[in-house]
C-alpha positions in Angstrom: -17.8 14.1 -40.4 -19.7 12.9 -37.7 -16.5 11.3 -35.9 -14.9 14.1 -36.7 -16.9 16.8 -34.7 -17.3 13.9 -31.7 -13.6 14.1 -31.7 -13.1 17.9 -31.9 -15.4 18.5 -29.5 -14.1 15.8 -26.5 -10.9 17.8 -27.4 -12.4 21.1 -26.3 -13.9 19.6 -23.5 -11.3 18.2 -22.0 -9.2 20.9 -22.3 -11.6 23.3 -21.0 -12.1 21.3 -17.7 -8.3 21.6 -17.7 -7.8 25.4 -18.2 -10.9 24.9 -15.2 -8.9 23.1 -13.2 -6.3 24.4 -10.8 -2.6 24.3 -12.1 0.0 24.0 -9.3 3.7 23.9 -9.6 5.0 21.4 -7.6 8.9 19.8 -6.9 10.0 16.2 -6.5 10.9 17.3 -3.1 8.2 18.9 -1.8 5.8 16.0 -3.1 8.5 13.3 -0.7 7.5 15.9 2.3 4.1 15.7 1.7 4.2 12.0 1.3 6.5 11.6 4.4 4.1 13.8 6.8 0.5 12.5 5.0 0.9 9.3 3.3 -1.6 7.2 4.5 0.4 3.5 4.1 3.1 5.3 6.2 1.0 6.2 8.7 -0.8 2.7 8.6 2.7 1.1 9.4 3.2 3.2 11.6 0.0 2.1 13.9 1.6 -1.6 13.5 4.6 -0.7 14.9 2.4 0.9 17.9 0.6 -2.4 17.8 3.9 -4.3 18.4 4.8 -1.9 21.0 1.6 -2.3 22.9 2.5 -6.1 22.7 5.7 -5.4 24.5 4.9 -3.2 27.3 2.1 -6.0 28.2 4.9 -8.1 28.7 6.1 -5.7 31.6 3.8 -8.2 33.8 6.7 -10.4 33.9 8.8 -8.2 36.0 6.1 -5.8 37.8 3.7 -6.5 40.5 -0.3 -7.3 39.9 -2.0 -4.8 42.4 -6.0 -4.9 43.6 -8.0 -3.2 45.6 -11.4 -4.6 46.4 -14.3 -3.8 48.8 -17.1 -6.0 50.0 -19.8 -5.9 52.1 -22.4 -8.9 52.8 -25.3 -9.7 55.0 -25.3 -13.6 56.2 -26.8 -15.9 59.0 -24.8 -18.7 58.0 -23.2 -19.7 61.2 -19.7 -19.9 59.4 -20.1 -16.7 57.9 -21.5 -14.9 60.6 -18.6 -16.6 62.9 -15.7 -16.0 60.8 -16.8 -12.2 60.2 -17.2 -11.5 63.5 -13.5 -13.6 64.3 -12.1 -11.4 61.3 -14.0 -8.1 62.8 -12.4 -9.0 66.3 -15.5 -8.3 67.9 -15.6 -12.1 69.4 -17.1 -12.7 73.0 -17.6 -15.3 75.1 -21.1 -15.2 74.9 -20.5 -15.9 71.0 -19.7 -19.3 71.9 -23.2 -20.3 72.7 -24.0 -23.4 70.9 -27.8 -22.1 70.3 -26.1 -18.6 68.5 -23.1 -20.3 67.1 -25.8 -23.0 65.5 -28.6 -20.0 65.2 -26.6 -16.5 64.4 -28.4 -13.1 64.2 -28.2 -11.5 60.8 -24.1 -10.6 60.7 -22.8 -7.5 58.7 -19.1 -7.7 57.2 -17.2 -5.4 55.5 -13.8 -5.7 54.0 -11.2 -4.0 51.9 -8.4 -5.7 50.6 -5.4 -5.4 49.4 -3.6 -8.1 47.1 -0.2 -7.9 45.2 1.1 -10.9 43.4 5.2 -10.8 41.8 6.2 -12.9 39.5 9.7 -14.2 40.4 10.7 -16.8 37.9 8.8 -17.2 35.1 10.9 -18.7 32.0 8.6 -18.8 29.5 7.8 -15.3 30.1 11.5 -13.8 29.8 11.3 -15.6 26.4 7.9 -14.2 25.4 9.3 -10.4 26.4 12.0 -11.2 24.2 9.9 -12.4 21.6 7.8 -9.3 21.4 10.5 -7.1 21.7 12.5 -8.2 18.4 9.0 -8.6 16.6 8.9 -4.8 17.7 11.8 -3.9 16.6 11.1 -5.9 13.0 8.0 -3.6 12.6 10.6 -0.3 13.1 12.2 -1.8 9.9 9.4 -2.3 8.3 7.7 1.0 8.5 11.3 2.0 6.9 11.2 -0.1 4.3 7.1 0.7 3.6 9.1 5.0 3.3 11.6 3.7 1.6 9.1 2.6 -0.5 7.2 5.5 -0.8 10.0 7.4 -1.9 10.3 5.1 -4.9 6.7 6.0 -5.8 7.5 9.6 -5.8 9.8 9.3 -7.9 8.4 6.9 -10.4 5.2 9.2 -10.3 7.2 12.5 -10.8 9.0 11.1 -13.8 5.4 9.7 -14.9 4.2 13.7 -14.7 7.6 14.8 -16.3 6.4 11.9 -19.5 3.6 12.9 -19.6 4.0 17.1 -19.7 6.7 15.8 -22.5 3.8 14.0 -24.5 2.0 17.1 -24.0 4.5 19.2 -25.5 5.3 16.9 -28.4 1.7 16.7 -29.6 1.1 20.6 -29.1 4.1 20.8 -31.4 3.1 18.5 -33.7 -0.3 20.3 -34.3 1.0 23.2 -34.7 3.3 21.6 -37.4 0.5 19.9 -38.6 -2.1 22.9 -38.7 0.5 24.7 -41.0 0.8 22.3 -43.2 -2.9 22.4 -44.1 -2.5 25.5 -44.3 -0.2 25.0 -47.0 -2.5 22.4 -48.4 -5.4 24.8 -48.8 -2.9 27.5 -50.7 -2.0 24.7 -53.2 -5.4 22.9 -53.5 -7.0 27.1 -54.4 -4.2 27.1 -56.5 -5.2 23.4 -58.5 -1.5 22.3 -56.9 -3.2 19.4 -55.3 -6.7 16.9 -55.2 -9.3 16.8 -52.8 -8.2 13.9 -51.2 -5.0 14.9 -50.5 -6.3 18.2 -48.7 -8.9 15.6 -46.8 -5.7 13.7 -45.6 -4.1 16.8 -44.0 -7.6 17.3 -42.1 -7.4 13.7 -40.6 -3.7 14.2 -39.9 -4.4 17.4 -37.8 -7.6 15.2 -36.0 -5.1 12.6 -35.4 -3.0 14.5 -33.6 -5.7 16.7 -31.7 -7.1 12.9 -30.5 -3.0 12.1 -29.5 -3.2 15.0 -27.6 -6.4 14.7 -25.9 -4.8 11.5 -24.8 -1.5 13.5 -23.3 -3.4 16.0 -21.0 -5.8 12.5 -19.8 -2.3 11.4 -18.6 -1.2 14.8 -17.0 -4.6 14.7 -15.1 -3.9 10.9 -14.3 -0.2 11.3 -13.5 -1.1 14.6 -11.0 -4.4 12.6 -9.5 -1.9 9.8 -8.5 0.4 12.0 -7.0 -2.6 14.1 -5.0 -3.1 10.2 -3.9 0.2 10.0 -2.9 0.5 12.8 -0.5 -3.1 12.0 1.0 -4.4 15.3 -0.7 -8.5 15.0 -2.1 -8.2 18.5 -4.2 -8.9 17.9 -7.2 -5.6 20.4 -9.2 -3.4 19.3 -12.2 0.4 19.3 -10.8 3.2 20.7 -13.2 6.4 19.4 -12.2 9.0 22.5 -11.9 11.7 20.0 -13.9 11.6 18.7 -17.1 12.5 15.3 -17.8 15.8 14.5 -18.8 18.4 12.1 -18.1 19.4 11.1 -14.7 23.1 9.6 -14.2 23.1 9.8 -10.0 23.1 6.3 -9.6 26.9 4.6 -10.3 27.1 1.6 -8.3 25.3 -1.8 -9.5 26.1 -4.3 -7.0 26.4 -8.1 -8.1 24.9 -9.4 -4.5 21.8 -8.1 -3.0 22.5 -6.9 0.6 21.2 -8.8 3.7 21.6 -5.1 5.8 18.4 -4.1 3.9 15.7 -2.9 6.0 12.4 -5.7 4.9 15.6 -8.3 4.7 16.9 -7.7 8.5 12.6 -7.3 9.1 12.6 -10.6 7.9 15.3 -11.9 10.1 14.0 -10.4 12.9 10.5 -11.9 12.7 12.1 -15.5 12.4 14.0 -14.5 15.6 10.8 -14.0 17.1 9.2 -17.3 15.8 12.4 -19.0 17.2 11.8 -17.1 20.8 8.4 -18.2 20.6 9.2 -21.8 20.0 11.5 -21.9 23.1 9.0 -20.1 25.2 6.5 -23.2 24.6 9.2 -25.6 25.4 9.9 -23.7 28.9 5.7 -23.9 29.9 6.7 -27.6 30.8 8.7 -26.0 34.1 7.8 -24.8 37.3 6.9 -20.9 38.3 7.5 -19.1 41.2 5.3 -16.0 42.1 5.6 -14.1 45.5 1.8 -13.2 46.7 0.5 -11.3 49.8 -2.3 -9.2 51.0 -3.8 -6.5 53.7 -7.3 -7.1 55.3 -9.3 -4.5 56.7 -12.8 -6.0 58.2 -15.7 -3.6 60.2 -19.2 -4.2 60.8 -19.8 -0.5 59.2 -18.9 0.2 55.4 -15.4 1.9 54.5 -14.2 1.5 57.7 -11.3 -0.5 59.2 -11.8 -1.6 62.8 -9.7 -4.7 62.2 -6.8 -5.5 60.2 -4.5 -8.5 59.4 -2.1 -9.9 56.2 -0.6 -12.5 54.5 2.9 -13.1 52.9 3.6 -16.3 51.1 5.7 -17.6 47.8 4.1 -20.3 45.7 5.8 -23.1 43.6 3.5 -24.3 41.0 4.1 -26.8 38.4 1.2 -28.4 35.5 2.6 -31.8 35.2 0.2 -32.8 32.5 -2.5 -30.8 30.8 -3.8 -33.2 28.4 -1.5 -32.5 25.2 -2.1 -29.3 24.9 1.3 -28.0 25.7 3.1 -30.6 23.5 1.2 -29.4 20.3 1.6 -26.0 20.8 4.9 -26.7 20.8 5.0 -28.2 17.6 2.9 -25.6 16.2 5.1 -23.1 17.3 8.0 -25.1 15.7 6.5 -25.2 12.7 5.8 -21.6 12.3 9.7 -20.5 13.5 10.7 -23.4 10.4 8.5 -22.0 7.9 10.0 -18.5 9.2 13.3 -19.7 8.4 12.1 -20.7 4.7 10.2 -17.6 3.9 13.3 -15.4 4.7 15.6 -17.7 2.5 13.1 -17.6 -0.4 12.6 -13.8 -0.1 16.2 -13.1 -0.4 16.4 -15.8 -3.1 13.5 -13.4 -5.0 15.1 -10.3 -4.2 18.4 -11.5 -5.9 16.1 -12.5 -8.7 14.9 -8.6 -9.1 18.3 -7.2 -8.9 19.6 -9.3 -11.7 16.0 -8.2 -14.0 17.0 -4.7 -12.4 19.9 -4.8 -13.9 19.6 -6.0 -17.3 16.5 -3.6 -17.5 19.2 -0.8 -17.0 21.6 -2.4 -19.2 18.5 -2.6 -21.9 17.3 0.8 -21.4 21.0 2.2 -21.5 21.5 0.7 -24.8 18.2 1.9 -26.1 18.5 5.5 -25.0 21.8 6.4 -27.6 19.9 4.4 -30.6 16.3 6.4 -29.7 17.7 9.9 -29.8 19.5 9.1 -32.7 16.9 8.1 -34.8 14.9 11.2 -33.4 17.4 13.2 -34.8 17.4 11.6 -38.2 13.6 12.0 -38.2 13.4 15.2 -37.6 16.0 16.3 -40.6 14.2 13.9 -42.8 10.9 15.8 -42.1 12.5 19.4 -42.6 13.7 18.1 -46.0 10.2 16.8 -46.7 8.7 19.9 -45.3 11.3 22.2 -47.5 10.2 19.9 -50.7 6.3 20.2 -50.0 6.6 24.3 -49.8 8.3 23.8 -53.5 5.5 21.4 -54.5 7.9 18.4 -55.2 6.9 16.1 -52.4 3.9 14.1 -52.1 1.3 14.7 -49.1 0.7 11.2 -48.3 5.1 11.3 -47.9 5.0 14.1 -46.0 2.3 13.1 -43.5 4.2 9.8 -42.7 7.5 11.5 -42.1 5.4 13.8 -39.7 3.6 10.9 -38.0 7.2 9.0 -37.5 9.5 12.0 -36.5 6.2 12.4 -34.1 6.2 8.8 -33.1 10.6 8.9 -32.4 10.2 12.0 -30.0 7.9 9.7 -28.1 9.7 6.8 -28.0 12.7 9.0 -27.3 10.9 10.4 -24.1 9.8 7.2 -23.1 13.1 5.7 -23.0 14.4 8.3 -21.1 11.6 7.9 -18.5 12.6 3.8 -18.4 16.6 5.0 -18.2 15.7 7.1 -15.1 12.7 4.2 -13.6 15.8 1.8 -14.1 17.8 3.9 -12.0 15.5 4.2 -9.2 14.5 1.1 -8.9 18.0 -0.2 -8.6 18.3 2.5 -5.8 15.2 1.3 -4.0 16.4 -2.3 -4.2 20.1 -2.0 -3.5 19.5 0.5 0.2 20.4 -0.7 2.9 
């Protein structure tokens, strides 16, 4: 008795803080606009494909010029100093050329602003580098498609998981009701010396049964609608009732034998190896020469921000590392490495998707199967428990009888739900792996 009233009263707790709770209808498609605007793993791709771009537009360096502006002032009586500021100043005399102040200067004041740009004009490992980022940019733009595409798969596996679980729902609540009549009926005929004690006592823990079952059924509406709040980045705490009921889905009609190399995380892979394979070549090029263009605009005074004397200079330079230790030879093979592991990675990850096509599609093929042979045995459960039910009012069928053939025509709706939820997850997951 004790387990009994635990039981009965979790029941009406839970579906108290349920009545409590906020009930909101709610549509498959409104939850994938939600989820498209709010999701936060979108969004999160999102900012890598933003990291990826910022990558790129550094390599801008390789084409555009390298422009600073500096100003500084010092106070020197080192005789080179004091000489050369006052050459750069253009404020020389003859009288400068004193050995005693040319050996002894007075305290010298030199200001100067310049002006430096440096181009790059040939640099081959940068092209490569550019061209590098820029495919790794664009393997993040398919990525952050696929990670949606994803998404979108969720949705629909969570709506159908709220559509299973509203159908649980309804099954039990029937079921109760079925049972609750029943004892009912087992009262009338136990007043009436019809039936024992015990059998009355087996109704009661038929109808606690259920009332548990059912408890169970609105934990996985909450569940289902808590996910889906989860989904579309949402921290209200409501219950979501899916406007649809589930039932079957036949949308999808092509099964493909191959697994498509067009598919967004596929040609992502691709991409990436690209990169690996740009980068590779980039580290090979580091053992040529560069060429940069440099020059710069002088403006020297004895008096801060001003310009009393000016001059420039224009040059190219040729450089060339001949040797820096081995430092570019193992990057080199590092790099090589990565862009061969690259290669392998992409060949086993098409290998695996092939793999979860095929399980795809014998889990349709299975569920397919399953779905004609589960309704049918619904249907013979439930005209096996209106006979019983008929044969109980007339007193000619045992209660124990009865109560199984409730519990199992209980049990097939169930099962009969279920397989239409993995019909539909079938469906849609051979959808999500077979987009390009």
């Amino acid at each position: 008795m004790k387990r009994l009233y635990s039981l009965t009263v979790g029941f009406l707790s839970l579906a108290s803080l349920l009545h409590a709770q906020e009930i909101i209808q709610i549509s498959k498609a409104d939850v994938l606009n939600r989820v498209v605007e709010e999701n936060q793993t979108i969004k999160i791709s999102q900012e890598d494909f933003n990291v990826a771009k910022g990558d790129y537009r550094q390599t801008n360096a390789i084409f555009l010029p390298n422009i600073s502006v500096s100003h500084t002032g010092i106070s020197t009586t080192n005789p080179l100093m004091a000489f050369g500021s006052k050459l750069n100043q253009g404020i020389l005399t003859p009288a400068d050329f004193d050995p005693t102040l040319l050996n002894n200067p007075n305290q010298t004041q030199n200001f100067a602003t310049l002006i430096e740009v440096k181009q790059p004009l040939i640099n081959v490992d940068g092209f490569l580098q550019r061209k590098a980022a820029k495919t790794k940019m664009e393997a993040m733009t398919l990525q952050t498609e696929r990670t949606t595409d994803y998404l979108v798969f969720e949705v629909d596996k969570a709506y159908m998981q709220l559509q299973l679980a509203y159908r649980m729902v309804e099954v039990m609540e029937k079921a109760l009701e079925a049972a609750e009549s029943n004892k009912k009926l087992a009262d009338n005929s136990f007043k009436q010396g019809y039936l024992q004690r015990a059998d009355v006592l087996a109704v009661e823990v038929r109808v606690t049964e259920i009332k548990n079952q059912l408890q169970s059924a609105k934990s996985n509406v909450a569940n289902a609608s808590n996910y889906l709040s989860f989904l579309m980045n949402d921290n209200n705490n409501v219950i979501y009732k899916p406007l649809d009921s589930l039932a079957i889905n036949d949308s999808y009609s092509e099964m493909p034998s191959q697994i498509s190399t067009e598919r967004s995380d596929i040609k992502a892979m691709q991409l990436a190896s690209n990169a690996y394979e740009n980068m590779h070549k980039a580290d090979k090029m580091t053992f040529l020469p560069t060429l940069n263009a440099f020059g710069s605009y002088e403006l020297y005074d004895d008096t801060v921000f001003q310009g009393g004397a000016n001059g420039y200079v224009v040059g190219a330079q040729l450089s060339w590392t001949v040797l820096d230790g081995t430092k570019r030879f193992g990057k080199a093979q590092k790099s090589r490495a990565e862009y061969e592991k690259s290669k392998l990675q992409y060949e086993q990850y098409v290998s695996q998707s092939q793999l979860e096509l095929n399980k795809a599609k014998r889990m349709f093929i299975d569920a397919e199967n399953k779905l004609q042979l589960s309704k049918l045995a619904m249907e013979q459960s439930q005209e096996s428990l209106r006979i019983r039910i008929n044969r109980f009012e007339e007193g000619l069928e045992k209660t124990s009888d009865l109560l199984m053939t409730e519990t199992q025509f209980a049990q097939k709706q169930l099962e009969y739900y279920q397989t239409i939820f993995e019909y539909n997850y079938a469906q849609a997951y051979l959808q999500f792996l077979t987009k390009a």
